[in-house]
C-alpha positions in Angstrom: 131.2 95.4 100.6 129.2 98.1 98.7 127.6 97.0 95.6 129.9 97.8 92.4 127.8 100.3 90.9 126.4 100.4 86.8 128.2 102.2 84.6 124.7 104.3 83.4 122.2 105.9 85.8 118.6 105.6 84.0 117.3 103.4 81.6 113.9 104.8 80.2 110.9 102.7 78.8 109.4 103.9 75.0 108.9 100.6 73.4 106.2 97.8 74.5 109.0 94.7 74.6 110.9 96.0 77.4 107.8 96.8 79.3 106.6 93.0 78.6 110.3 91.8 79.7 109.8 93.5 83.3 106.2 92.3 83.6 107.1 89.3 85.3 108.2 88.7 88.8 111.0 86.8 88.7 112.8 89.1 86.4 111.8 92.3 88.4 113.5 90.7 91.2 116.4 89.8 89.1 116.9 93.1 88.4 116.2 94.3 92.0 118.9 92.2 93.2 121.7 92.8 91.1 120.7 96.8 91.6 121.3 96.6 94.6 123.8 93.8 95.5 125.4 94.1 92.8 126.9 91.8 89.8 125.9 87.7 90.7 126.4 84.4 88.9 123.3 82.6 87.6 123.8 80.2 90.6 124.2 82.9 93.3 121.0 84.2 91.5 119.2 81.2 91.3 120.4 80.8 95.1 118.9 84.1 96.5 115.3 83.6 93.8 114.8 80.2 95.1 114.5 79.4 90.9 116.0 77.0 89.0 119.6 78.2 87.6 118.0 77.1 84.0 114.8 79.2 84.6 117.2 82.0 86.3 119.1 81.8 83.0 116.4 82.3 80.8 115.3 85.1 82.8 118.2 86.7 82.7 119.1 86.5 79.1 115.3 88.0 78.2 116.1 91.2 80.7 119.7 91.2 78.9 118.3 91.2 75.3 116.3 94.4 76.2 119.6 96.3 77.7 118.2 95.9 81.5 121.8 93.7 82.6 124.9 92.8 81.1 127.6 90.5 81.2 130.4 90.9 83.8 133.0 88.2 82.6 135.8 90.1 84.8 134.2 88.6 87.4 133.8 84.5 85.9 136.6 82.3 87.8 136.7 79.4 85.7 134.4 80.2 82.6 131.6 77.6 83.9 129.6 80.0 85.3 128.3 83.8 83.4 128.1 86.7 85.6 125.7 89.6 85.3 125.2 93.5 86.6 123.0 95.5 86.0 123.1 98.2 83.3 121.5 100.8 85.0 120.6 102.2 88.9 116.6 102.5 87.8 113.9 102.5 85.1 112.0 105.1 84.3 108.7 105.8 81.9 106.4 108.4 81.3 102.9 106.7 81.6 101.2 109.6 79.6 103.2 109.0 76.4 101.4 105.3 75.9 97.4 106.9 76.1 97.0 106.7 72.8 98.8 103.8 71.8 97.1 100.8 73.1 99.9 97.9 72.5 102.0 100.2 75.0 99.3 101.3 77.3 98.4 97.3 77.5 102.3 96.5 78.0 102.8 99.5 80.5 99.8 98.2 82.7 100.8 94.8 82.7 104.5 95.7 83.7 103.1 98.5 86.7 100.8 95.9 88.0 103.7 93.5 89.0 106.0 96.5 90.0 103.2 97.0 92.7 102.4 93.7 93.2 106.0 93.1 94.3 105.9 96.5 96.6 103.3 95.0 98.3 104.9 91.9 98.4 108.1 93.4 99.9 106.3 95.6 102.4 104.5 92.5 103.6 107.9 91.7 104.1 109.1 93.9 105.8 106.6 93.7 108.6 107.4 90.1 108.7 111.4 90.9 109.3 110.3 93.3 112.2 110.7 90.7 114.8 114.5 90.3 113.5 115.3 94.2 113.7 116.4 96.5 116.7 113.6 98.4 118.2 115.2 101.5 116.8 115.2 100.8 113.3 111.9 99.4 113.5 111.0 102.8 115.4 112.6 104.8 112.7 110.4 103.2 109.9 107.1 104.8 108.8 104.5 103.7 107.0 101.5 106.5 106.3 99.2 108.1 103.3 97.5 111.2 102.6 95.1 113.0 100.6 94.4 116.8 99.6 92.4 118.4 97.5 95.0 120.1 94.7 95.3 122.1 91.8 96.9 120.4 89.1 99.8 122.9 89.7 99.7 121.9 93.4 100.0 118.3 92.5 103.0 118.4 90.3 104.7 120.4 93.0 103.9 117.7 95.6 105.0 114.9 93.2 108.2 116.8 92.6 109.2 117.7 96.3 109.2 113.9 96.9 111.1 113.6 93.6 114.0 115.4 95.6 113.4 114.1 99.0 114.4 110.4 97.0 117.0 111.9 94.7 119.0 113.7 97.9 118.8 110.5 99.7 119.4 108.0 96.9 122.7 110.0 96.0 123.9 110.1 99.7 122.7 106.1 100.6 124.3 104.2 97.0 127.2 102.6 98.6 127.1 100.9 102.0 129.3 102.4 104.8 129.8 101.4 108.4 126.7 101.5 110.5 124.3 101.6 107.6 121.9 98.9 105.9 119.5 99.2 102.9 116.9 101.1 103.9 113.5 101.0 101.3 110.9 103.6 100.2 107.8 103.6 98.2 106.0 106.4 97.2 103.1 107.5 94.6 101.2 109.9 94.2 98.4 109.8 91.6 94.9 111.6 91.6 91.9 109.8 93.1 89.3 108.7 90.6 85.7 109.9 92.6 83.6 106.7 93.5 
């Protein structure tokens, strides 16, 4: 069954409170799931976290006061139990706008920081699950990084070719179909600071 999709396609980050909200683990992969699984009880979520439905609950009603998930009550069966989606496909922010404003800078670091602490997390992961896959899909998977030296024209070219390589695939992989399975990337690109 594909994953019923959010109504919106982009939430994006201005203020410090929502960065704070996603600077925790547990609520990233909160979020993470119902993105891509799509709308789950507390129990189902409290099921796939491994949390406690109370401390999934409390979780989820912090990432629903700042707009991240909503309530899906079409979905509750016999009113015991809230279901949730979430409200958007992905977050966005513009790291540059918070330079000057420490109590976002501050927030916006502490909310990247477990972003990549949980790709790291998930592409530990993913090596783990390798055993478990066929030896084509684990063929098919790359894992690699580069450096150049660029103009800073150069650079935002790169950064925005990879922009569309994600958007072209994103659009044609959002629901499942026979013969496919989630399939993960991670990218960045950032300038290196000389050592």
């Amino acid at each position: 069954m594909a994953a019923e999709r959010p109504a919106e396609n982009s939430i994006d980050l201005h203020e410090a409170g929502p960065m704070r909200a996603l600077a925790h683990p547990m609520r990233l992969r909160i979020l993470g799931i119902l993105r891509m699984e799509g709308p789950k009880s507390v129990g189902m979520l409290a099921e796939a976290t491994g949390a406690a439905s109370g401390s999934v609950s409390y979780h989820v009603a912090t990432l629903a006061k700042h707009g991240f998930v909503v309530p899906a009550p079409e979905l509750e069966r016999d009113g015991r139990e809230r279901w949730w989606r979430a409200a958007h496909e992905m977050t966005s922010w513009r790291s540059e706008e918070f330079l000057g404003d420490p109590e976002r800078r501050e927030a916006s670091d502490a909310m990247r920081r477990v972003v990549l602490d949980s790709y790291h997390r998930e592409l530990l992961d993913a090596v783990d699950a390798e055993l478990d896959l066929e030896p084509e899909w684990v063929a098919a998977s790359e894992s690699s990084d580069g450096s150049a030296h660029l103009t800073l024209e150069e650079f935002r070219e790169l950064t925005a070719e990879l922009a569309a390589v994600h958007d072209k695939w994103w659009a044609r992989g959002r629901d499942g179909r026979p013969g496919t399975r989630p399939v993960r990337w991670i990218t960045h690109t950032f300038p290196r600071t000389p050592r």
